[in-house]
N, C-alpha and C positions, 0 to 999 in steps of 0.2 A: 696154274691149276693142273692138276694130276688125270691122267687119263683121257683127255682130249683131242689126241693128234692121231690124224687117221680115223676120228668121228665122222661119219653123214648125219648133217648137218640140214635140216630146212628151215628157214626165217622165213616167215609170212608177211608181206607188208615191209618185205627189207629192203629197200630203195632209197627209201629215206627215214628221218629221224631219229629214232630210236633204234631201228630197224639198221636203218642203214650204218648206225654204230656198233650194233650186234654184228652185223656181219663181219666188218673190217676185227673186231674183237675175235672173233673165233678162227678166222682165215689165219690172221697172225699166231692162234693157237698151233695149227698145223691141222686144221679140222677142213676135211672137205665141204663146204658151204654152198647153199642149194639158193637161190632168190627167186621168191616167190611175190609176184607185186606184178598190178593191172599197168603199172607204168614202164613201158618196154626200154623211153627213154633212157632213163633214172637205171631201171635196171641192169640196162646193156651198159652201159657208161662203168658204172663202179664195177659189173665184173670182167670188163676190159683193164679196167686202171688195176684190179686186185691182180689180175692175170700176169697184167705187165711186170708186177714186182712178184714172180714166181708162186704167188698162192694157187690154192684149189679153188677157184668158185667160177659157177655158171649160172645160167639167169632163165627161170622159162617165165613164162606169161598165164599167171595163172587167176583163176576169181577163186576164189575159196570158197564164195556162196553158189558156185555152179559146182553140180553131185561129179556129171559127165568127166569136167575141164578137170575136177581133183581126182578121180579116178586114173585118167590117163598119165596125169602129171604123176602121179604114183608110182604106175606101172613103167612109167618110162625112168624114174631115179632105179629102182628095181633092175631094171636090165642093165643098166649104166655100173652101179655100185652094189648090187647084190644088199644090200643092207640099207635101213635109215636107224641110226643112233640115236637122233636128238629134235622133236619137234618145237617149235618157236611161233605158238601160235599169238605171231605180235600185229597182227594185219586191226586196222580199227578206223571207224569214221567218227563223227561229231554233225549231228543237223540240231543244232540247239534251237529251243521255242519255251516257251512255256504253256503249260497243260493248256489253257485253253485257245491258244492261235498253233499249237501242236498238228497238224494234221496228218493223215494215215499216212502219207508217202513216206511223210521225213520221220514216224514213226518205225516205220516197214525197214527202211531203205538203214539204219541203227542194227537194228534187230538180226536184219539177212547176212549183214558184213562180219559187226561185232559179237553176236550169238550161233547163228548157225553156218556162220565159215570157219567156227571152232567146232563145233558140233563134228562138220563134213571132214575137215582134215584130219582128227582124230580118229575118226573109223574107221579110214582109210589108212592112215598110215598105220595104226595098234597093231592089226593082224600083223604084219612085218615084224614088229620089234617084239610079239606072244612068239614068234617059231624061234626069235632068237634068244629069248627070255631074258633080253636085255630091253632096255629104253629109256630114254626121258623126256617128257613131255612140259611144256613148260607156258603156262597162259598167260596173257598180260592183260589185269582187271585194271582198277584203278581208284584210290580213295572214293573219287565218288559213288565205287561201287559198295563202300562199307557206308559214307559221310550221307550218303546223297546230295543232289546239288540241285540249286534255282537254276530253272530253266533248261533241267536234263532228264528229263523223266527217262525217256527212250535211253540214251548213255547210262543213266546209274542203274537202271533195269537189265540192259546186257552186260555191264559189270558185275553184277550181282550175282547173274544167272551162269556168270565165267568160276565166280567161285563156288557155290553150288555145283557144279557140273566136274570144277578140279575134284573135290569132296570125295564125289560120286567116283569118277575113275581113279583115284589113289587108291577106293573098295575095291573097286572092281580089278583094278589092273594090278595093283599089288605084288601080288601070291604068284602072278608071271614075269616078274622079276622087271616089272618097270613102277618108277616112281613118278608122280604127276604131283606139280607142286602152281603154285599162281605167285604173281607178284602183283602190287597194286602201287604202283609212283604215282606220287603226290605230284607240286608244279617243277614241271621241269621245263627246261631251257631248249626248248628243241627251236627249230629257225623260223617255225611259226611263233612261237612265245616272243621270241626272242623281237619282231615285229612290231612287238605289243608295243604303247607310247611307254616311255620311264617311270611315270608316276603310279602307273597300273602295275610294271613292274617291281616298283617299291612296294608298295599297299600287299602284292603278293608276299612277297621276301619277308615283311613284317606283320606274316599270321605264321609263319615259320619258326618254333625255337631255337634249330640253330640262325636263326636270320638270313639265310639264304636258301635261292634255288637251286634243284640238282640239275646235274648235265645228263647229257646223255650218256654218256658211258656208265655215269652211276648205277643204271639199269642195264645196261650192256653185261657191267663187271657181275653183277645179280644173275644174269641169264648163264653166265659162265661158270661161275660157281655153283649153281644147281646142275646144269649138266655136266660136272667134273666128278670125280671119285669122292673131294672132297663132301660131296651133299649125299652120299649112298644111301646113308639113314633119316633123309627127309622125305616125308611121302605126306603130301595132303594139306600141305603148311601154305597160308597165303603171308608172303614175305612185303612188306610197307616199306618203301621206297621216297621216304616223304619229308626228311627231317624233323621228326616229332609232331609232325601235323595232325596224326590220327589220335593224338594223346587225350 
C-alpha cells in the first residue's frame, strides 16, 4: 500500500486478535505503530518481538474508556513523534446475555469499552491530525452492528453507534483533510473462534457464501488499505468484511 512508511500509527485493543495482526501488518508496512491495550503482558511481548526484527512499535498501557489515561497517552505519542497519522479504533468486549437476564453491569461495561473508548480516543487524537490536515481514522463495528444478534443487545448497540458516529465524523472532519471510515467483519477466525468445538465452527462457515471464515489479517489488510493513499477518496463508508454474510 502507497503511503504508509513513516505513519504514527495507534491500534487500540492491539495485543491480540485482530489487533494484534493489525499491528504486525503495519510495522512491516514501515509505519511506526503505537499499542494501545489494558494487557501489559500481551502488549510488551509483541512489541519486544516486533522490535527485535528491526520495526517501529511500542506499547503503552492504556484504557480507552478512561478521559485522564487517553489524554496523557496522547500527549506523550505527541512529544515522542510530533504527529499521529492513523487511528485504529479496534479495542472491543462481548458480555453476551439476552435482553432479559442482561443486567446493567454487563450492559455498561459493552457500552464504556466498545462505544465510548471510541468516543474518547477520537477527540483526542482529531485535534492532532485538524493542525496537520491530514488523518485517518478507522473504526471496527461489526455485522451485528448492521444484522443484530440474539443474545447481543449491548454489542449490536455499540456497533451501531460505531457507525453512526463514523457517519457523523467523515461530516465533521472531512473538509480538515481527514477521512473516517468503519469496517464491520463478519466471523472470523481469531484464537477465541478458533476455540469454538468443530461443528459450531461448521454451522458457521455454512451461513457464509463463500463457505468460509475470514482470518485475521482479512481485516488487518482492510485497516491498511483505508489508511493507505490508496483509500484518499473514501470518507464515511462502512466496509463488510464478512464473505457475503450481509447479503
Amino acid at each position: 500500500m502507497e503511503g504508509l512508511n513513516g505513519k504514527v500509527v495507534i491500534i487500540t485493543g492491539g495485543s491480540k486478535g485482530l489487533g494484534n495482526a493489525a499491528v504486525k501488518k503495519f510495522a512491516n508496512s514501515g509505519s511506526t505503530v503505537v499499542i494501545w491495550d489494558i494487557d501489559e503482558t500481551s502488549g510488551n511481548n509483541l512489541a519486544n518481538q516486533l522490535q527485535a526484527e528491526g520495526k517501529s512499535v511500542i506499547f503503552q498501557k492504556v484504557n480507552t474508556c478512561d478521559e485522564e489515561n487517553v489524554i496523557q497517552s496522547v500527549e506523550i505519542i505527541i512529544s515522542k513523534y510530533s504527529k499521529i497519522d492513523v487511528l485504529i479504533n479496534n479495542a472491543g468486549i462481548t458480555r453476551d446475555a439476552t435482553l432479559q437476564k442482561m443486567d446493567k453491569n454487563q450492559w455498561q461495561q459493552v457500552i464504556d469499552i466498545n462505544l465510548t473508548g471510541v468516543f474518547l480516543c477520537t477527540k483526542y487524537v482529531s485535534p492532532h491530525m485538524i493542525k496537520q490536515n491530514s488523518g485517518r481514522i478507522i473504526n471496527t463495528s461489526s455485522i451485528v452492528g448492521i444484522q443484530g444478534n440474539f443474545g447481543q443487545t449491548n454489542y449490536a448497540a455499540s456497533k451501531a453507534g460505531v457507525i453512526a458516529m463514523t457517519k457523523t465524523w467523515a461530516k465533521e472532519l472531512g473538509r480538515k483533510g481527514i477521512c473516517v471510515n468503519a469496517v464491520a467483519p463478519g466471523f472470523i477466525l481469531t484464537d477465541m473462534v478458533r476455540a469454538m468445538p468443530p461443528e459450531v465452527l461448521q454451522k458457521m462457515s455454512d451461513k457464509v457464501p463463500l463457505g468460509k471464515l475470514g482470518e485475521a489479517e482479512d481485516v488487518a489488510d482492510t485497516y491498511l488499505f483505508l489508511a493507505s493513499d490508496n483509500a484518499k477518496y473514501i470518507n464515511g463508508a462502512t466496509i463488510s468484511i464478512d464473505g457475503g454474510l450481509n447479503i
